[in-house]
N, C-alpha and C positions, 0 to 999 in steps of 0.2 A: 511694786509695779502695779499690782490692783487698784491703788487707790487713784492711781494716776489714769486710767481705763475709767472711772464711776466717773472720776471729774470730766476725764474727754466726755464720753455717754453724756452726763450731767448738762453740759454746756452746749452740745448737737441738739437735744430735749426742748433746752430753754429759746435753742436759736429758731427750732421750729414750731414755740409758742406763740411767736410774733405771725400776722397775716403776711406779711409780705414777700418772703421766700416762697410764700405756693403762690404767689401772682405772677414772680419771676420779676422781681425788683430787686435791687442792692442796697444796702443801706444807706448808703449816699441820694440816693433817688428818694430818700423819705425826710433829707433835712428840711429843717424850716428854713423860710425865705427871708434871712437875717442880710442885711449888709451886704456883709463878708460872702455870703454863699451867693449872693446874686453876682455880684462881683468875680466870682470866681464861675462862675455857669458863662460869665461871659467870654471870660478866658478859655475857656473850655474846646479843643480842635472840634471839627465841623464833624467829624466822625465817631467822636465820645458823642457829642450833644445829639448828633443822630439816634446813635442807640440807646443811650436815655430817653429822649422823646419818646423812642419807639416803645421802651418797656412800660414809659407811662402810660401811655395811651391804649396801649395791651391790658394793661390792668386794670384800667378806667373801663374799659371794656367787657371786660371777668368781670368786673364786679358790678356793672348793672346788671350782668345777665345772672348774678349770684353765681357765679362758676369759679373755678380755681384749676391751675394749668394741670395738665397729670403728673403725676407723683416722678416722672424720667423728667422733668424740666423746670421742677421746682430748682431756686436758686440754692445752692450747698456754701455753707459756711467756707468751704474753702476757694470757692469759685469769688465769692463774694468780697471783691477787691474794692478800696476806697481810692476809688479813681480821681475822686474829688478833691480828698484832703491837702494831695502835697498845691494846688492851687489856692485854697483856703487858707492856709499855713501861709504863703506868700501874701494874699490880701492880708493879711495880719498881720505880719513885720512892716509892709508898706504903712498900715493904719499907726501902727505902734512908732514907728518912723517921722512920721507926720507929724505926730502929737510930740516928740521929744524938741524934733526944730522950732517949732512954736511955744516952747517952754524956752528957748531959746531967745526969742526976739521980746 
């Protein structure tokens, strides 16, 4: 059971290597603007895209002023839900979908 504890540690370490849990962003808020991902931002309810916006703009913020939120509002690995994917995941069976019917004609 020790080793299973380093690795948790290990991977908490590595999650707070990256800048953007002390900005208070989720990993989703950092994909590239692929496609699929704009496609799916647009899907996105009025109330997710809100509070992405907001976290963006929050940390566009932080970080002219070279600030970082405090250490009680840092974003936690397990807070850090991929709000995004299962929309993304959709654009992507559509696209995949697409391309089979046109293999088709």
């Amino acid at each position: 059971m020790a080793g299973k504890s380093v690795v948790s540690a290990f991977k908490r370490w590595a999650y707070y290597q990256n800048h953007y849990p002390k900005m208070g962003l989720l990993t989703d808020d950092i994909l590239r603007m692929y496609p699929d991902v704009t496609e799916a931002l647009r899907r996105l309810p009025a109330d997710q895209k809100y509070a992405r916006d907001f976290r963006i703009s929050r940390a566009m913020s932080l970080s002219m002023q070279k600030d970082e939120l405090p250490r009680s509002e840092w974003t936690t690995p397990e807070n850090d839900t991929p709000y995004l994917q299962p929309y993304i995941k959709d654009v992507q069976d559509e696209m995949n979908e697409k391309k089979w019917w046109k293999t088709l004609q």
